[in-house]
N, C-alpha and C positions, 0 to 999 in steps of 0.2 A: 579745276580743269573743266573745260567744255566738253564734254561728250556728245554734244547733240550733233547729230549728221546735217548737212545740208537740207535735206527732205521733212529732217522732224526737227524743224524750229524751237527753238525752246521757251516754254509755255510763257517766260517775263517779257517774251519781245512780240507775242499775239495780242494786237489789240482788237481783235474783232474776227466773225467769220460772213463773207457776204450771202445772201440768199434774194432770190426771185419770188417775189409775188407779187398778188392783186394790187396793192397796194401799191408797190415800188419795188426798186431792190433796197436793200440795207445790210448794213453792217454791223451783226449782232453781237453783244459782249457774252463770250461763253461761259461768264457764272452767274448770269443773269436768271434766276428759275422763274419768273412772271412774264414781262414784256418777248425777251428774246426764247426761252420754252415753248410761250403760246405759238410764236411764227414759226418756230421749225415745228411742231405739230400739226398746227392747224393750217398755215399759211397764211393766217391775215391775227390783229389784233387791235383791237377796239373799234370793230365795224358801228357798234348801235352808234359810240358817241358820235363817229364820223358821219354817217349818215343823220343823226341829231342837229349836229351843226349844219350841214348841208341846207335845212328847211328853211337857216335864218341867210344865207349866204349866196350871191350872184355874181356874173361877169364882173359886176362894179363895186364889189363889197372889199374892204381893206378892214381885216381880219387881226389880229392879236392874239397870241396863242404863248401864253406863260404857265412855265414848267412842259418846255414841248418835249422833252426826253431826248431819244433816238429821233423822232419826228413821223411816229405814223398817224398821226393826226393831221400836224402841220405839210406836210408833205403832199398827202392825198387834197387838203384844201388848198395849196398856191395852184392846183389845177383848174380847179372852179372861180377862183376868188382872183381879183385885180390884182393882188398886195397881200401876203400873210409873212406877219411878224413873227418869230422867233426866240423866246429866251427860255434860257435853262442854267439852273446855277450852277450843278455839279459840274466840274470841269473834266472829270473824265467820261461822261455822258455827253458831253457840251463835246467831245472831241466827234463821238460817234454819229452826235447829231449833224455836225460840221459836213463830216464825211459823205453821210446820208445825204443831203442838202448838193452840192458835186458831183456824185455818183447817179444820181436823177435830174439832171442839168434843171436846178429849180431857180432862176433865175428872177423870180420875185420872190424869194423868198429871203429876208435880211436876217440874221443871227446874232446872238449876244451873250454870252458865257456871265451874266450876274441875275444876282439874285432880286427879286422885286422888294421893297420892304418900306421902310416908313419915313427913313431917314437916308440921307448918304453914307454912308457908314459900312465897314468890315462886320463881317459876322461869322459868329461859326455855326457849321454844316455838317451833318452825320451823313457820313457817304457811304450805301448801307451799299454790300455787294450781292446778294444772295437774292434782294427783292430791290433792285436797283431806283424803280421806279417811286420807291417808297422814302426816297432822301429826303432830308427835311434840315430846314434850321435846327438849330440846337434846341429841344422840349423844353418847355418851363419844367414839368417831369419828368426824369427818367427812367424812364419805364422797360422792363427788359424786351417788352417787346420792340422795342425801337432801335436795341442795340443788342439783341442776341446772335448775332454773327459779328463781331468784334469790329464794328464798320471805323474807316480814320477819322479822323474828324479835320476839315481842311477848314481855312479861313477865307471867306469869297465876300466879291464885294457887292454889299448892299449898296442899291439906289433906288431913289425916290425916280417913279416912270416916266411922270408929268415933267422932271428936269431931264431925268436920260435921254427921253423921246421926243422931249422940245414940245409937250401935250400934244403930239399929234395927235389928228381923229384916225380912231376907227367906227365900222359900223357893228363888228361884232368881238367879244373878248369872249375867250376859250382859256380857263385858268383853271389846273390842275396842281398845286402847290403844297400839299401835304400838310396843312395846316399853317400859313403862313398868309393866308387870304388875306385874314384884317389887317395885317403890316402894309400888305402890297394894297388895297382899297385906300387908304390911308393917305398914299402916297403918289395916287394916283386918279385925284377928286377931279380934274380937268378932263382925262383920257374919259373917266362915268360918265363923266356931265353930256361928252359929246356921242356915246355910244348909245348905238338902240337896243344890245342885245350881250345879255352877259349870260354865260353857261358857265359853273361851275360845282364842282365836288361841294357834298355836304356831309362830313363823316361828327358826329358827336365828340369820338374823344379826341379829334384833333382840333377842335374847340376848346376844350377842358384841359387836357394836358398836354399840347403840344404848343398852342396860343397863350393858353390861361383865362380865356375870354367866356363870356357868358354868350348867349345866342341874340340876344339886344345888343352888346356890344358890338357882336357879329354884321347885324344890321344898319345899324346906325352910319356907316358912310356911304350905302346904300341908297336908304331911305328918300333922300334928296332927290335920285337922279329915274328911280324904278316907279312903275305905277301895276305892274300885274308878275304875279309869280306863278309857274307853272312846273309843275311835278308830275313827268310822262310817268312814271311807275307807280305815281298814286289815283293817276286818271283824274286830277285834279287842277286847276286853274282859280286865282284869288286876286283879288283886287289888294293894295296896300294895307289898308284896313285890315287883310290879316295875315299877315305875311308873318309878326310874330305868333300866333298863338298856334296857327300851324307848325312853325320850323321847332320853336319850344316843346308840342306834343312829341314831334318826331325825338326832338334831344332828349325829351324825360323817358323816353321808349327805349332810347337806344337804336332809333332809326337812321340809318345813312343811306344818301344816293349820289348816285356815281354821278349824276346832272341835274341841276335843278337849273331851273330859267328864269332870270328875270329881265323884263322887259320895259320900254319907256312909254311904251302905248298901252294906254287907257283900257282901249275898246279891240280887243283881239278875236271879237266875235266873228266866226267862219274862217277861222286859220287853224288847218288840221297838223296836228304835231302829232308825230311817232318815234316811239323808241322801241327798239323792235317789235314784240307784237303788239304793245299796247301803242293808241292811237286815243289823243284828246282832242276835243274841238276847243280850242280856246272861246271863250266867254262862257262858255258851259259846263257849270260845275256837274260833274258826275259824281 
């Protein structure tokens, strides 16, 4: 029997609670403790990357943002940017994002509920609830840190980008995928080729055990299309030539960063990148 009153909803039929910020409004999932915590404390969440992105990003830039979540990345950029893409695999995150996306009449902004990967093909997804942000394909490992809050595990469909998206260009790719990178680079050689500007996550063991891949592996569908890598939290800036021995130090370290840059221009000598307080001149190794 229902007991819930009219006024207290009952908690299976709350998808979301909305709040106002900097950023936008959104629609937060209340057992979310990362993405949606951070915004009802602090008011905003992921200010560095958004601002990170920002430096590569203009009136005329059509942008690509894979694994946008909720959408406080993506949402804050279809204000700056001509065109920003959309995709998120989870589908009950993929709802929120929908909402979000509506709820801030984002009107270049297109959305897509699949997952990036290597193939056309179904796959399965750990849909974690506690650190929402943290879903990922199914691990080559499973590690209980990947499923210590008893996450479902849904079936979503994999596609290759280059066919989903007809290889449209963009000028800049924002890709947050929880260890699922090399599947989506893979699958997505035409969208590189045509891009000036890829930011994404660099975590070790989602390399090692969530991939299975070695940090060359990592690289290699890469390598083609980048010619300078840049690491605002290492104050550093590298020509191709060493793009592995750096990203490998970091891997043997056990170093992860929340953005690393790679770029198709050569010569980035006097373009100043900031990630919050740190500030690199590109072509100057510091």
């Amino acid at each position: 029997m229902d007991t819930a009153s009219p006024d207290q909803p009952r908690s299976d039929r709350v998808k979301g609670f909305l709040v106002k910020t900097a950023q936008g409004y959104f629609c937060l999932d209340p057992r979310d403790q990362f993405v949606s915590k951070s915004i009802l404390q602090t008011g905003a969440y992921g200010l560095g990357e958004i601002a990170l992105a920002k430096q590569f990003c203009d009136a005329q830039s059509k942008t690509l943002v894979v694994g946008a979540h909720i959408g406080t990345i993506a949402i804050p950029l279809s204000r700056i940017c001509q065109e920003v893409v959309a995709i998120e695999a989870n589908p009950a995150t993929y709802e929120l994002l929908r909402l979000n996306v509506l709820i801030n009449g984002c009107t270049n902004l297109p959305t897509y509920d699949v997952a990036a990967n290597h193939k056309d093909e179904p796959i399965q997804f750990v849909m974690n609830t506690h650190n929402t942000g943290g879903s990922k394909r199914m691990p080559k490992f499973h590690d209980q840190a990947y499923f210590y809050d008893n996450p479902k595990i849904a079936t979503v469909r994999g596609v290759r980008l280059d066919d989903f998206l007809d290889s449209a260009g963009f000028d800049v790719l924002f890709m947050d995928i929880e260890g699922s990178e090399y599947f989506a680079f893979l699958g997505m050689q035409t969208i590189l080729s045509r891009a000036r500007t890829l930011i994404v996550e660099f975590l070790p063991h989602h390399l090692s055990r969530v991939a299975g891949i070695s940090v060359e592996q990592f690289l290699a569908p890469l390598m083609p299309h980048f010619n300078t890598l840049i690491l605002p939290t290492k104050r550093l800036v590298v020509g191709k030539d060493s793009f592995l021995n750096l990203l490998q130090s970091m891997f043997d370290q056990n170093e992860g960063a929340a953005a690393i840059i790679f770029d198709a221009r050569p010569n980035l000598r006097g373009l100043e990148v900031s990630h919050g307080e740190t500030k690199v001149y590109a072509g100057v190794q510091a």
